[in-house]
C-alpha positions as CSV (number, residue, x, y, z in Angstrom):
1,X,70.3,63.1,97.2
2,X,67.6,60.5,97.7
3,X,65.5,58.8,100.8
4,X,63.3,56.4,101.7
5,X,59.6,57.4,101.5
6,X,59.3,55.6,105.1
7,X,62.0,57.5,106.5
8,X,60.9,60.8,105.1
9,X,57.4,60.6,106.4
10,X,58.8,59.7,109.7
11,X,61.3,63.0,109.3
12,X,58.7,65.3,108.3
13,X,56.6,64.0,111.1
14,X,53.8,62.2,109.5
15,X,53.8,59.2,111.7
16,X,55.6,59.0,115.2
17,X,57.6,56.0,114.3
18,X,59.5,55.1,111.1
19,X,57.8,51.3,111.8
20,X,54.6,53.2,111.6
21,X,55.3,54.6,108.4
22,X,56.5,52.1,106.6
23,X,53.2,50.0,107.8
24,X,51.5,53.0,106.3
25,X,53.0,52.2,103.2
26,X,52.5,48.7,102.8
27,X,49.4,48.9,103.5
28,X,48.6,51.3,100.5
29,X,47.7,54.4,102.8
30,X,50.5,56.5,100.9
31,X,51.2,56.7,97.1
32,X,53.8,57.7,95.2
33,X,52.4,60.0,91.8
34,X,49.6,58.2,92.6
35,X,51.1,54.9,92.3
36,X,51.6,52.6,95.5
37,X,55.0,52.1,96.6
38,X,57.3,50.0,98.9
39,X,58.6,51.4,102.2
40,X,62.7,51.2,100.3
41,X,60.7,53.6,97.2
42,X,63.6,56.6,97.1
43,X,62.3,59.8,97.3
44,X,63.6,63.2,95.1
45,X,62.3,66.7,95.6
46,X,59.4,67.2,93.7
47,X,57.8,63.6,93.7
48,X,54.2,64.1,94.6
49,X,52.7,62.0,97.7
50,X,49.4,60.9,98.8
51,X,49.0,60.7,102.4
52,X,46.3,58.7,104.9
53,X,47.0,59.0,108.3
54,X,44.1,57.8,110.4
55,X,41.1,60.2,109.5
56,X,43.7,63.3,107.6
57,X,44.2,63.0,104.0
58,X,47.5,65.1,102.7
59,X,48.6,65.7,99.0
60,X,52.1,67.2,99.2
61,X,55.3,67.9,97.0
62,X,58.3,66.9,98.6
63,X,60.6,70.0,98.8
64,X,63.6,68.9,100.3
65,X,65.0,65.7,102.3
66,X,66.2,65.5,105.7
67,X,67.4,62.1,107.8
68,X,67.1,63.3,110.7
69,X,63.7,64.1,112.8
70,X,63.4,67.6,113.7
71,X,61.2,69.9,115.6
72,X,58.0,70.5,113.3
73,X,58.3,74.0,112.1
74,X,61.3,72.4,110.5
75,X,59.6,69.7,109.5
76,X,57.1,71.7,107.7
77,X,59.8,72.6,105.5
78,X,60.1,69.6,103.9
79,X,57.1,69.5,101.9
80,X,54.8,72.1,100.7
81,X,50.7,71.2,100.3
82,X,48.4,71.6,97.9
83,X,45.7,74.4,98.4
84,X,43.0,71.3,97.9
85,X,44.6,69.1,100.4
86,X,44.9,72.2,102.6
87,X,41.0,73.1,102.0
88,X,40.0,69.4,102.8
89,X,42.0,69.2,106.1
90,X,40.2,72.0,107.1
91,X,36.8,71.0,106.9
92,X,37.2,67.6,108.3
93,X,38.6,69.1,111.2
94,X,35.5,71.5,111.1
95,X,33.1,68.3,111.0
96,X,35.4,66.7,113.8
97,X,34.7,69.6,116.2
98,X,30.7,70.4,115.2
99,X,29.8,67.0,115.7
100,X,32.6,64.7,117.3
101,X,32.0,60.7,117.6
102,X,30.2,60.0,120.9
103,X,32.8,58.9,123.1
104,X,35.8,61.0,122.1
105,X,35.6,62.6,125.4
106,X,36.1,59.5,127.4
107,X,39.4,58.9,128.7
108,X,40.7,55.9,130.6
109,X,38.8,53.5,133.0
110,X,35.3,54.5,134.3
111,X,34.2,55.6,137.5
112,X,32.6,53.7,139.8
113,X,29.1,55.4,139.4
114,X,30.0,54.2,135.3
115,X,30.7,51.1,136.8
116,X,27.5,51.0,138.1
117,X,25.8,52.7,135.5
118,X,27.2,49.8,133.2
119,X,26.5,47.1,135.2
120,X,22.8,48.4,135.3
121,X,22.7,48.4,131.8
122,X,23.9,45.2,131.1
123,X,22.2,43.5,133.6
């Protein structure tokens, strides 16, 4: 059995949408045995993959194929990761959380005493 590389990272819940993932791909952020690849590339279990996805790196072994999206403990299934990859994750999500980006926190439009507090500033 074989799948697309975009429509497996979309089934084992990589990116949200298989649009996103193929964008992913053509724009180099996933690679194939360390080779890029197109969005069509078919997938087989045990091709190795190279993922970026926004500020997470992954390095998996595709274990099995699925073309349907399913809940992520399923989804988990799919792929198992290297203990390097697994390490990595980890510690950028430790930096994330000691010292997140200033801003992070902010959510939506500002309130008028920001308003004001902006306006102030700028002016």
């Amino acid at each position: 059995m074989r799948q697309r590389v975009d429509k497996w990272l979309w089934a084992a819940r990589f990116f949200k949408t298989r649009s996103l993932a193929a964008a992913a791909v053509d724009g180099g952020r996933v690679k194939w045995n360390g080779q890029q690849v197109k969005p069509a590339r078919e997938l087989t279990p045990g091709d190795e993959l190279d993922i970026v996805a926004g500020e997470l790196r992954w390095s998996v072994i595709v274990r099995a194929l699925n073309a349907q999206r399913r809940p992520a403990p399923e989804a988990r299934l799919l792929y198992e990761e290297s203990a390097e990859s697994v390490v990595r994750r980890q510690q950028q999500q430790e930096i994330r959380r000691l010292a997140p980006m200033p801003g992070a926190d902010l959510k939506g439009r500002p309130t008028k005493k920001a308003g004001r507090l902006i306006r102030g500033f700028n002016e």
